[in-house]
DRENTORKOL-3810 file (N, C-alpha, C; in nm, 4 decimals):
REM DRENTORKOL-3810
@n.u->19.8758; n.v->4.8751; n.w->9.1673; ca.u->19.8150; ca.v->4.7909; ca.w->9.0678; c.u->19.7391; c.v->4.6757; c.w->9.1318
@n.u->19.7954; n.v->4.6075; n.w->9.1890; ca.u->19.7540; ca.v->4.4594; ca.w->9.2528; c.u->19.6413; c.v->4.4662; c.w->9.3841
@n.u->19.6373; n.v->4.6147; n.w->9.4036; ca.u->19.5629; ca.v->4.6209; ca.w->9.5569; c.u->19.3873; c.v->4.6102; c.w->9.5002
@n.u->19.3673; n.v->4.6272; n.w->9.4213; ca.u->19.2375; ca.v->4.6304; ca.w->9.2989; c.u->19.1829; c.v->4.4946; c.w->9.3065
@n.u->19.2928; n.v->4.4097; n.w->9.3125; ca.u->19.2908; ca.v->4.2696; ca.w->9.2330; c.u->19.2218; c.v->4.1671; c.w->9.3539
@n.u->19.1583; n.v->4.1020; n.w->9.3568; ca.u->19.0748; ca.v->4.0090; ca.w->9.4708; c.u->19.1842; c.v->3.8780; c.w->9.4573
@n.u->19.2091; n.v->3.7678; n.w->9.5734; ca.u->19.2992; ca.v->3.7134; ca.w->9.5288; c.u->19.2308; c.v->3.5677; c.w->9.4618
@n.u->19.3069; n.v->3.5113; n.w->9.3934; ca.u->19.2710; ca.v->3.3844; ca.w->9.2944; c.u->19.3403; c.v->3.2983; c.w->9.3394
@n.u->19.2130; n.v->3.1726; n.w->9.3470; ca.u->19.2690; ca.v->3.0501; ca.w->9.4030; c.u->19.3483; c.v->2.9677; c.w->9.2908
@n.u->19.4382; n.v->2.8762; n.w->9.2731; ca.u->19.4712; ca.v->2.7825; ca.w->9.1228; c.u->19.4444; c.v->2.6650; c.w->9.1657
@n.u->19.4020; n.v->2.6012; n.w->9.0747; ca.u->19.3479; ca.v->2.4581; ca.w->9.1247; c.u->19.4292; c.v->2.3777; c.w->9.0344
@n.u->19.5743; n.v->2.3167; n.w->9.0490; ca.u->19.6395; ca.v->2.2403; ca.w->8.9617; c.u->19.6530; c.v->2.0832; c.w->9.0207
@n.u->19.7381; n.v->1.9955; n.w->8.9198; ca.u->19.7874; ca.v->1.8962; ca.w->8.9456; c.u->19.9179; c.v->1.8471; c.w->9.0050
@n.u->19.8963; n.v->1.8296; n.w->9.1121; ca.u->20.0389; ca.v->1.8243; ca.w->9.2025; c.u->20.1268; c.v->1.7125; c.w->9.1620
@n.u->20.0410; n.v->1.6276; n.w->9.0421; ca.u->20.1291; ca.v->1.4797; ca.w->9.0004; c.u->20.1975; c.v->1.5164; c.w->8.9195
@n.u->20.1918; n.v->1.6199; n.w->8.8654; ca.u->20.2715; ca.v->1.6729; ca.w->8.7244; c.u->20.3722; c.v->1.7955; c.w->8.7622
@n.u->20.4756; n.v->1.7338; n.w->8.7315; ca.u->20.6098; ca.v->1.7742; ca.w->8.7382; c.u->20.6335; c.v->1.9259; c.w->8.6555
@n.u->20.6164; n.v->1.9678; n.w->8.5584; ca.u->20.5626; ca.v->2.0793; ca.w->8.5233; c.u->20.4412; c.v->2.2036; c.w->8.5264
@n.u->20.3636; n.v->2.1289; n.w->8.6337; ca.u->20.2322; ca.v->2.1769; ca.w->8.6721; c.u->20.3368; c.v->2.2657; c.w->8.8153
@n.u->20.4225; n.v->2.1575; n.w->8.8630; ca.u->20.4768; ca.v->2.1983; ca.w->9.0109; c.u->20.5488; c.v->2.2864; c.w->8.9469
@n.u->20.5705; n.v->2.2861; n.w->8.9165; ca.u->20.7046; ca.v->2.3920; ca.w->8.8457; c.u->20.6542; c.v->2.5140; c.w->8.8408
@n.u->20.5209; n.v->2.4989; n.w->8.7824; ca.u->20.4623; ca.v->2.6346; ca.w->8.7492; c.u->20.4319; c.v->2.7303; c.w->8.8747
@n.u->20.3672; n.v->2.6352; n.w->8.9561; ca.u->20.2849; ca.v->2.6476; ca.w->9.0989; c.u->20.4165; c.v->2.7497; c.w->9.1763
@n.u->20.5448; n.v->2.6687; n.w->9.1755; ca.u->20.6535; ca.v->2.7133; ca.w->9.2590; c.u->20.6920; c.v->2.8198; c.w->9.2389
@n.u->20.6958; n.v->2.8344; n.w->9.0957; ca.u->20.7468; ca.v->2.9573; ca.w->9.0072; c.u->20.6746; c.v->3.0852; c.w->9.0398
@n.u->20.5279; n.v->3.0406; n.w->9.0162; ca.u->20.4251; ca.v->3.1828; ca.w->9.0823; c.u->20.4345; c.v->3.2021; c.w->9.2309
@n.u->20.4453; n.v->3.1162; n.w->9.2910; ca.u->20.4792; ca.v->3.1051; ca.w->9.4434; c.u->20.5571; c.v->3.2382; c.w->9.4393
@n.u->20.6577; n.v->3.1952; n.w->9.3871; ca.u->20.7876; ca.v->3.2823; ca.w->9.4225; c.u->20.7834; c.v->3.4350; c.w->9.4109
@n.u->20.6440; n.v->3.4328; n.w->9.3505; ca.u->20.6250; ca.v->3.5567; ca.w->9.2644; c.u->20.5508; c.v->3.6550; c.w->9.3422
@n.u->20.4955; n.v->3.5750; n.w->9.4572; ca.u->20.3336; ca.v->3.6007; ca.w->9.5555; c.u->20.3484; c.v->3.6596; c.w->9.6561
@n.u->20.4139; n.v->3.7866; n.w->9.6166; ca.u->20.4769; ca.v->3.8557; ca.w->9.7343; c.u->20.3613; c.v->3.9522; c.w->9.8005
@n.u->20.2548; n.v->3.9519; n.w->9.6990; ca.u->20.1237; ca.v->4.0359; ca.w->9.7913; c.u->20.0339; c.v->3.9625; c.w->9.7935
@n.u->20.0430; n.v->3.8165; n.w->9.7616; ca.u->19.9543; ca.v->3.6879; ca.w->9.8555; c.u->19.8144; c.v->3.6982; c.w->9.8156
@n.u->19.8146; n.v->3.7346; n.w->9.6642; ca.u->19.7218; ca.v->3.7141; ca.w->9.5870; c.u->19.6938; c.v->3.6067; c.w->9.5114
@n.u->19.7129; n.v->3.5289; n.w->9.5575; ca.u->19.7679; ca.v->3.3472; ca.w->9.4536; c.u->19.7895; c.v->3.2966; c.w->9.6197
@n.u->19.6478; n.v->3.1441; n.w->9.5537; ca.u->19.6527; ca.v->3.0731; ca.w->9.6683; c.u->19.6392; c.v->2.9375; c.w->9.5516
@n.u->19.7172; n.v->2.8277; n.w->9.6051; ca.u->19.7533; ca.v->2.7350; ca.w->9.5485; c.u->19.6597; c.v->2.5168; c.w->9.6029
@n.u->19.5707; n.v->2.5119; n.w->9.5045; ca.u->19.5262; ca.v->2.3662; ca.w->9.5802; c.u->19.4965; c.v->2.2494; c.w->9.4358
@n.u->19.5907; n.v->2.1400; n.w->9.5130; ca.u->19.6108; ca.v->2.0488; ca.w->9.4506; c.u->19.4883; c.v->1.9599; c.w->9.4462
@n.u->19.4366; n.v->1.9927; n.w->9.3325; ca.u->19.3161; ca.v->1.8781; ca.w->9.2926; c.u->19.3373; c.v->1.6901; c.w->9.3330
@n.u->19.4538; n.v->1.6517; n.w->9.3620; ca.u->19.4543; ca.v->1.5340; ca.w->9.4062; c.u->19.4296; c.v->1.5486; c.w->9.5732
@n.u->19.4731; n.v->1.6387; n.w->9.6110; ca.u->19.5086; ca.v->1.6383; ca.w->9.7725; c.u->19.3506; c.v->1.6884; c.w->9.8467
@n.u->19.3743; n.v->1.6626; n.w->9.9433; ca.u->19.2179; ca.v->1.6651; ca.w->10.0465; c.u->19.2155; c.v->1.7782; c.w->10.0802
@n.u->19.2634; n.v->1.9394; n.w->10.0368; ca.u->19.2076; ca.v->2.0405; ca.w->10.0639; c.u->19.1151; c.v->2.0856; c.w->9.9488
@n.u->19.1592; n.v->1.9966; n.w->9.8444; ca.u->19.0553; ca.v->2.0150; ca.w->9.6707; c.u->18.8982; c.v->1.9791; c.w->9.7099
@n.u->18.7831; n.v->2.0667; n.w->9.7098; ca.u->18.6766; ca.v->1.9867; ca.w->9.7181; c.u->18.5534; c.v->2.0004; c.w->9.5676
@n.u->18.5348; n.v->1.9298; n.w->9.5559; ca.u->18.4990; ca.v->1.9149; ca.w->9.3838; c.u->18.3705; c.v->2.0060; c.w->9.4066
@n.u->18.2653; n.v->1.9870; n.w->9.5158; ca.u->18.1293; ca.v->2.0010; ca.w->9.5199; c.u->18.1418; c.v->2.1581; c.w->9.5795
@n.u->18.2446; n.v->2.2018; n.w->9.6474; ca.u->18.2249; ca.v->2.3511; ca.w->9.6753; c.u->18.2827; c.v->2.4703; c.w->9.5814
@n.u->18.3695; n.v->2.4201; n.w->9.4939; ca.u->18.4220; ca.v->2.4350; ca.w->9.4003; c.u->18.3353; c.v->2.4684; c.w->9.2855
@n.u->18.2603; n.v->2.3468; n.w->9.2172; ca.u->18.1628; ca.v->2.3376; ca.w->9.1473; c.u->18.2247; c.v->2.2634; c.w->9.0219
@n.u->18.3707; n.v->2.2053; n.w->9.0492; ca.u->18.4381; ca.v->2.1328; ca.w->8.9237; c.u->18.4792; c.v->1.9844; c.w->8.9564
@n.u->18.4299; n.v->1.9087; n.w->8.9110; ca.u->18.4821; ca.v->1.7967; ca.w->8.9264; c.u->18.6579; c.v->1.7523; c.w->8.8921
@n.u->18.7222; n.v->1.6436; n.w->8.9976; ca.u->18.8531; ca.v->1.6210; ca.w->8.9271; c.u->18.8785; c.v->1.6136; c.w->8.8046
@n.u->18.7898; n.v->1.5869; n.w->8.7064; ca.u->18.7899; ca.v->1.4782; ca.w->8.5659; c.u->18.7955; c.v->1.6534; c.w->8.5184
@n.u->18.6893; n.v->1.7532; n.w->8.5415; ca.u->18.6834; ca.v->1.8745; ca.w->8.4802; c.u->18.8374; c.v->1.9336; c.w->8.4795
@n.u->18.9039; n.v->1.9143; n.w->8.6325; ca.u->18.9848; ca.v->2.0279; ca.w->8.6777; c.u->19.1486; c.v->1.9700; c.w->8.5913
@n.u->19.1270; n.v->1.8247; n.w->8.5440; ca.u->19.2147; ca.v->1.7739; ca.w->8.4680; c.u->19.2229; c.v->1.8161; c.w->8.3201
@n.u->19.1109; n.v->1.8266; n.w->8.2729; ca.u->19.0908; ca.v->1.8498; ca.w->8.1491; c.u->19.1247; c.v->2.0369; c.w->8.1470
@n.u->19.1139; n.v->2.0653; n.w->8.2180; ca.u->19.0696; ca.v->2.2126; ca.w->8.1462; c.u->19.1846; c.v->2.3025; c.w->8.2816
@n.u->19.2542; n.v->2.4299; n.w->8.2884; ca.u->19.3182; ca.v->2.4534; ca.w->8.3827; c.u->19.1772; c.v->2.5686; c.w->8.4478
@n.u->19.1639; n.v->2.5472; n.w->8.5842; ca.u->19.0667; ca.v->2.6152; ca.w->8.6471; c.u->19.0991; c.v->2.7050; c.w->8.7299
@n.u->19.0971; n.v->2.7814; n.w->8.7999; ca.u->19.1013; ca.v->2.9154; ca.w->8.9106; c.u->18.9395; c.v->2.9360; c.w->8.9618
@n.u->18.9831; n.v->3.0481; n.w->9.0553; ca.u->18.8492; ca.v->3.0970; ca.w->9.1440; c.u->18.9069; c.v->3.2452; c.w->9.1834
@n.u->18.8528; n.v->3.3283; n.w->9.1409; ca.u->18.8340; ca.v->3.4264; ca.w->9.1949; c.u->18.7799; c.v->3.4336; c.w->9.3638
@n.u->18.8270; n.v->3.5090; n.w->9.4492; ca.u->18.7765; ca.v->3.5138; ca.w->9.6018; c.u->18.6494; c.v->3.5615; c.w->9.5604
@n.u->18.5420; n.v->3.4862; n.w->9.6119; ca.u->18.3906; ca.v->3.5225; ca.w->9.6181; c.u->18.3399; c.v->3.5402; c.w->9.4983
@n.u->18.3846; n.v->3.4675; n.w->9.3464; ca.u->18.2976; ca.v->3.4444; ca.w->9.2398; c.u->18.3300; c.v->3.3136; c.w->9.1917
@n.u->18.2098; n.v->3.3120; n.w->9.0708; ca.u->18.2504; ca.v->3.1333; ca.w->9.0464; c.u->18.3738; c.v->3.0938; c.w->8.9677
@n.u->18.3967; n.v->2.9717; n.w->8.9634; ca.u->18.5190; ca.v->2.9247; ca.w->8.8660; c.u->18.5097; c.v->2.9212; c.w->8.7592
@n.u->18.6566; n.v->2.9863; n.w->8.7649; ca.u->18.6695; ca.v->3.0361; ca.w->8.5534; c.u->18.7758; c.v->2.9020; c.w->8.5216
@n.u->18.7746; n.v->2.8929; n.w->8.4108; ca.u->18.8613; ca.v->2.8072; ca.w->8.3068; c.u->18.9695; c.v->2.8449; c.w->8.1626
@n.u->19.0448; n.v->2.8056; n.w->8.1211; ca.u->19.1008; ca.v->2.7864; ca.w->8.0115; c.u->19.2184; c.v->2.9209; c.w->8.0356
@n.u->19.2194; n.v->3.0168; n.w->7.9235; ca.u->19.3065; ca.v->3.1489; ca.w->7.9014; c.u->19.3154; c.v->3.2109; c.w->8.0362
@n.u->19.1874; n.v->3.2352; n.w->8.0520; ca.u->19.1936; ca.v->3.3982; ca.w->8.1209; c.u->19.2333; c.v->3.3452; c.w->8.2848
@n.u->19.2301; n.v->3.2101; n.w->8.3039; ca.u->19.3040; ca.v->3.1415; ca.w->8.4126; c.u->19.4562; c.v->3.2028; c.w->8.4766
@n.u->19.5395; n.v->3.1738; n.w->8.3163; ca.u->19.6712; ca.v->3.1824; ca.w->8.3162; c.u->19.6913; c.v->3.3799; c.w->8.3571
@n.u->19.6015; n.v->3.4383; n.w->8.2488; ca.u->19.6078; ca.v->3.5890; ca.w->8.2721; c.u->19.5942; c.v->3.6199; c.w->8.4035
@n.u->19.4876; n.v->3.5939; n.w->8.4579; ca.u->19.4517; ca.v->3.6602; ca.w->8.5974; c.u->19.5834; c.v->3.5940; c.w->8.6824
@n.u->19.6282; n.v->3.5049; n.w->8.6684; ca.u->19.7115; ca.v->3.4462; ca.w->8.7867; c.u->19.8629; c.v->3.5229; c.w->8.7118
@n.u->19.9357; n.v->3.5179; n.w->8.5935; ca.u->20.0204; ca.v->3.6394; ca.w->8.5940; c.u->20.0481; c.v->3.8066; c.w->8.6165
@n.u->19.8926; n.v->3.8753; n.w->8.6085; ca.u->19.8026; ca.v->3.9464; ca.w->8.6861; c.u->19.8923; c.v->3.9577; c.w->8.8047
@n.u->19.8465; n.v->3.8527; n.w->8.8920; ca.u->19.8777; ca.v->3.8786; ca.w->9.0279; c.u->20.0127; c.v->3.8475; c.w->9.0648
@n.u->20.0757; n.v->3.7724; n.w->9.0121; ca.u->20.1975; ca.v->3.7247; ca.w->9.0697; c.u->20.3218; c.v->3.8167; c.w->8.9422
@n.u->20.2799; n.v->3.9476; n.w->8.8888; ca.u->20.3805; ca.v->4.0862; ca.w->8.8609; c.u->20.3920; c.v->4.0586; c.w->8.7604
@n.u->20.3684; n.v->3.9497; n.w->8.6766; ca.u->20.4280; ca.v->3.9227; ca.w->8.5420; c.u->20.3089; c.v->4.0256; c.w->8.3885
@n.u->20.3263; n.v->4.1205; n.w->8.4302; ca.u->20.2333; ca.v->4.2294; ca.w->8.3353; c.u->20.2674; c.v->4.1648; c.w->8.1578
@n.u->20.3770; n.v->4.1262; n.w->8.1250; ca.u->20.3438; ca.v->4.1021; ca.w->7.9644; c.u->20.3142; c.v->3.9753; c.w->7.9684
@n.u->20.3204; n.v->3.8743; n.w->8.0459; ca.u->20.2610; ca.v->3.6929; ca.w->8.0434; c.u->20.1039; c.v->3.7438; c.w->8.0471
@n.u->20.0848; n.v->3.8508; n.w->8.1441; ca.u->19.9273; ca.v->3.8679; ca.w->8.1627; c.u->19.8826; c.v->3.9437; c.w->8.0403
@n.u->19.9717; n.v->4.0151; n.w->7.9967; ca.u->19.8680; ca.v->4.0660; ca.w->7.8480; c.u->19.8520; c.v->3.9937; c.w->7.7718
@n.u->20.0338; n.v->3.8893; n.w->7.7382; ca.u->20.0217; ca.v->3.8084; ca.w->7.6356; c.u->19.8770; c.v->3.7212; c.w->7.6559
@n.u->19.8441; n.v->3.6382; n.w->7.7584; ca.u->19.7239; ca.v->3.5554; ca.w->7.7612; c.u->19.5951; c.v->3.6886; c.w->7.7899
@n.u->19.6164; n.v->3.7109; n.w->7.7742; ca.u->19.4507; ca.v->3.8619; ca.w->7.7904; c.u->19.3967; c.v->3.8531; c.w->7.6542
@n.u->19.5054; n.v->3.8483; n.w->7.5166; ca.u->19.4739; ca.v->3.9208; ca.w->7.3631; c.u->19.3746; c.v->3.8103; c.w->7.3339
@n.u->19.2514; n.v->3.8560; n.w->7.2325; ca.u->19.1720; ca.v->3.7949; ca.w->7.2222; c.u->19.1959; c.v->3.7437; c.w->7.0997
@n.u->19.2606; n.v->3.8089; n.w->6.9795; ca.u->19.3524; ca.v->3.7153; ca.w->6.8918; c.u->19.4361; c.v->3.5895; c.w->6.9260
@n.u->19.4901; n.v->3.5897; n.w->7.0405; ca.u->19.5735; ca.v->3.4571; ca.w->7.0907; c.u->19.5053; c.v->3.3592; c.w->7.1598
@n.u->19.3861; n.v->3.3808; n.w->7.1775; ca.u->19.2718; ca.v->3.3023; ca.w->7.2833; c.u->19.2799; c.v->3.1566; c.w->7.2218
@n.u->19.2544; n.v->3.1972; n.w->7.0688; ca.u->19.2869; ca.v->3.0131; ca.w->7.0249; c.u->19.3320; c.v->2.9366; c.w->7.0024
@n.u->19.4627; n.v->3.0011; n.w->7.0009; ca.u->19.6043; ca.v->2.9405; ca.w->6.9906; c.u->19.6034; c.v->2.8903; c.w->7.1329
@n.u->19.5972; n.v->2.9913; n.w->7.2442; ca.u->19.6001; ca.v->2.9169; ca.w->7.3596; c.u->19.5174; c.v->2.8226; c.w->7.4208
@n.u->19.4131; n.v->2.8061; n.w->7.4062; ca.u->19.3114; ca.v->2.7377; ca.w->7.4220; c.u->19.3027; c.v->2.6080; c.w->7.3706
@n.u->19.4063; n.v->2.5917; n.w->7.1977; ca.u->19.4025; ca.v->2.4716; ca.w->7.1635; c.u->19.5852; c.v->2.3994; c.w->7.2113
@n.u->19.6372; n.v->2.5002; n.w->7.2317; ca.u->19.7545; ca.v->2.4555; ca.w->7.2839; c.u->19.7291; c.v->2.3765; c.w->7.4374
@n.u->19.6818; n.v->2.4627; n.w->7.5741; ca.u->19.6312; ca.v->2.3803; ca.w->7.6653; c.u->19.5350; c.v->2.2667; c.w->7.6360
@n.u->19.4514; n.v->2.2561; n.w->7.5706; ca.u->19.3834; ca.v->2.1546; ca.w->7.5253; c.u->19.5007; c.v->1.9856; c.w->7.4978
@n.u->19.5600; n.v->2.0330; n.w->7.3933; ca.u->19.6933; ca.v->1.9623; ca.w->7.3742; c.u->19.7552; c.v->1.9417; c.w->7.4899
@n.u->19.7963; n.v->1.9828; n.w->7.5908; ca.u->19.9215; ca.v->1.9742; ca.w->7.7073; c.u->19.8058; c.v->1.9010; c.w->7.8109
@n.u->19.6729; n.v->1.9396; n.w->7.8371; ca.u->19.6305; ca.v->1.9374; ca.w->7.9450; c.u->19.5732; c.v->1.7333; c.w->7.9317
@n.u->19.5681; n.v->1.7127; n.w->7.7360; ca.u->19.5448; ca.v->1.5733; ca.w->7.7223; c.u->19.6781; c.v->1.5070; c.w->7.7280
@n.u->19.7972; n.v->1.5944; n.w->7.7106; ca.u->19.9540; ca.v->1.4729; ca.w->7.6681; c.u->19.9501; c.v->1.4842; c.w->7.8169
@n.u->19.9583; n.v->1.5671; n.w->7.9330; ca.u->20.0133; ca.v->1.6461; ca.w->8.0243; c.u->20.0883; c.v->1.5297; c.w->8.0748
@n.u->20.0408; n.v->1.4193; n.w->8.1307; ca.u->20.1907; ca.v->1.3713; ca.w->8.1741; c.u->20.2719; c.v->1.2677; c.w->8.1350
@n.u->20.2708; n.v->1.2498; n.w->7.9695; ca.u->20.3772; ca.v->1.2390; ca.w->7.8957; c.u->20.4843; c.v->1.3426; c.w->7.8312
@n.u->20.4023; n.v->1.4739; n.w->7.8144; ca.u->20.4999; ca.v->1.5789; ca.w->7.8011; c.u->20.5600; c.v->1.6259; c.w->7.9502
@n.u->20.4918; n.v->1.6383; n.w->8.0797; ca.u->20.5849; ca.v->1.6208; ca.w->8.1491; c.u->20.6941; c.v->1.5451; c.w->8.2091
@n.u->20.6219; n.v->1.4126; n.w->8.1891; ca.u->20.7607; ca.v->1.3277; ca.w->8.2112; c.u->20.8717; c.v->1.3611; c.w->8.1249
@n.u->20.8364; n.v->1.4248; n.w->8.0094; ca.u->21.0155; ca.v->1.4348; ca.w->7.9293; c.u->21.0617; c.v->1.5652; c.w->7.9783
@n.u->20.9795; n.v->1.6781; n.w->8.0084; ca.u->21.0611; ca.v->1.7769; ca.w->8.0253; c.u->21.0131; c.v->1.8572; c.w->8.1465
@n.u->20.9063; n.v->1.8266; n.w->8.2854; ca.u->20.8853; ca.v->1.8758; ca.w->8.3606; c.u->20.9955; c.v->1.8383; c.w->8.4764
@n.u->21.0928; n.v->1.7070; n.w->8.5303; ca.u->21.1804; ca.v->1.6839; ca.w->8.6014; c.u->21.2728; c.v->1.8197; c.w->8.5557
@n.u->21.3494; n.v->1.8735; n.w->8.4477; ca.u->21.4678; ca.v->1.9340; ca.w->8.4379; c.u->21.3223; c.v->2.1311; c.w->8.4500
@n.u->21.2083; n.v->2.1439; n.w->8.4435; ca.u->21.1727; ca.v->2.2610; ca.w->8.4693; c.u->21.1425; c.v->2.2608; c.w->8.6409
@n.u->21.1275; n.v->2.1490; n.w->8.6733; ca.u->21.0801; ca.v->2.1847; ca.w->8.8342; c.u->21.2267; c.v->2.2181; c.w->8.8821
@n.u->21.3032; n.v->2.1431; n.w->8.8573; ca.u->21.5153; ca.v->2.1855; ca.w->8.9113; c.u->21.5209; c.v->2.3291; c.w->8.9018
@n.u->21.4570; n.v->2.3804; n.w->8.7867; ca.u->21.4973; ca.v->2.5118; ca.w->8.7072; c.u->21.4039; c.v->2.5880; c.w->8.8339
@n.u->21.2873; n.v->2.5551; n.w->8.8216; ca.u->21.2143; ca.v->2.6377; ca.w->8.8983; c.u->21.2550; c.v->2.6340; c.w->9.0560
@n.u->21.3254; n.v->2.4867; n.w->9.1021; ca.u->21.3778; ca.v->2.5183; ca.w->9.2223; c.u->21.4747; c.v->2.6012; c.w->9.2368
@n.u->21.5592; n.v->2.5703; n.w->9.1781; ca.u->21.6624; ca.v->2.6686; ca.w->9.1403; c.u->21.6657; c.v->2.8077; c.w->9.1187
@n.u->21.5883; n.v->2.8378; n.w->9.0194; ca.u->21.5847; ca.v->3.0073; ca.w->9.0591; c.u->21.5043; c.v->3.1097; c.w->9.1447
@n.u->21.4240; n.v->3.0027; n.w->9.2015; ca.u->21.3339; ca.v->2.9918; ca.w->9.3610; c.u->21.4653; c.v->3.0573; c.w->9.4498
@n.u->21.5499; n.v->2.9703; n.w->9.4736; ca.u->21.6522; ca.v->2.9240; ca.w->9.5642; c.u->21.7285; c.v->3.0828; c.w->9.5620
@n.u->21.7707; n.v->3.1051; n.w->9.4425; ca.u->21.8671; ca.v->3.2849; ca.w->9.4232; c.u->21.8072; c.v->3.3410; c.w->9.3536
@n.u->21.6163; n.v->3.3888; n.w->9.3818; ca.u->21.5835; ca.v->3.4546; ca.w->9.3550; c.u->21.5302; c.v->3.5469; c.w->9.4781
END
C-alpha cells in the first residue's frame, strides 16, 4: 500500500501541547518513514521555500507532499493517516460529505488552539507519551 505513497512533510506547532501529541503519536506510527515532521517555530521551518508564511501555517494545518506544492486544511490530516497505517482516520478525513464539518472544526481549534490545548493537550501529550513508551 504505502510503497505508492511519496513521503509528506507536516508542518505543525511545536508550542502546542496537543499539536505534540499528535506529531508523537504519528511518529510512532512511521515505521516506513513516510512522515517527516517540522516545527513552524523552529529554524528548520522556512516560510519562503515552503511558500507559507508562519501566520498562514498557524491558521490553517499545512503538509507538502515530496516534490509538489503545499496543501492545506482536510486532505492534510488524510494523506498523513495515509501514511502513518491509520486506513479508517484516512478515509474518515478523505469523505467529501465530512470536508465541512472538518474544515470548520479545524478552523475552530486552529483559532482557540492554545486555549483548548492548555486544558486538555498536557494530559494527551502523557497519553501519547505513554502509549509511545508500550507501544
Amino acid at each position: 500500500m504505502s510503497s505508492a505513497l511519496l513521503p509528506l512533510t507536516l508542518f505543525y506547532d511545536g508550542a502546542c501541547p496537543l499539536c505534540q501529541a499528535e506529531i508523537i503519536y504519528l511518529g510512532s506510527r512511521n515505521q516506513q518513514g513516510l512522515l517527516h515532521f517540522v516545527d513552524i517555530n523552529g529554524p528548520e521551518y522556512d516560510p519562503v521555500k515552503v511558500g507559507v508564511s508562519c501566520e498562514q501555517a498557524l491558521a490553517r494545518m499545512y503538509g507538502q507532499i515530496e516534490g509538489q506544492e503545499a496543501i492545506h486544511g482536510v486532505p492534510v490530516f488524510a494523506e498523513a493517516y495515509r501514511r502513518a497505517n491509520l486506513p479508517f482516520l484516512a478515509w474518515l478525513f478523505s469523505r467529501k460529505l465530512l470536508k465541512p464539518f472538518w474544515n470548520l472544526s479545524y478552523r475552530f481549534f486552529a483559532k482557540y488552539r492554545h486555549t483548548i490545548s492548555g486544558l486538555i493537550g498536557p494530559f494527551f501529550l502523557r497519553l501519547s507519551r505513554r502509549v509511545t513508551r508500550s507501544g
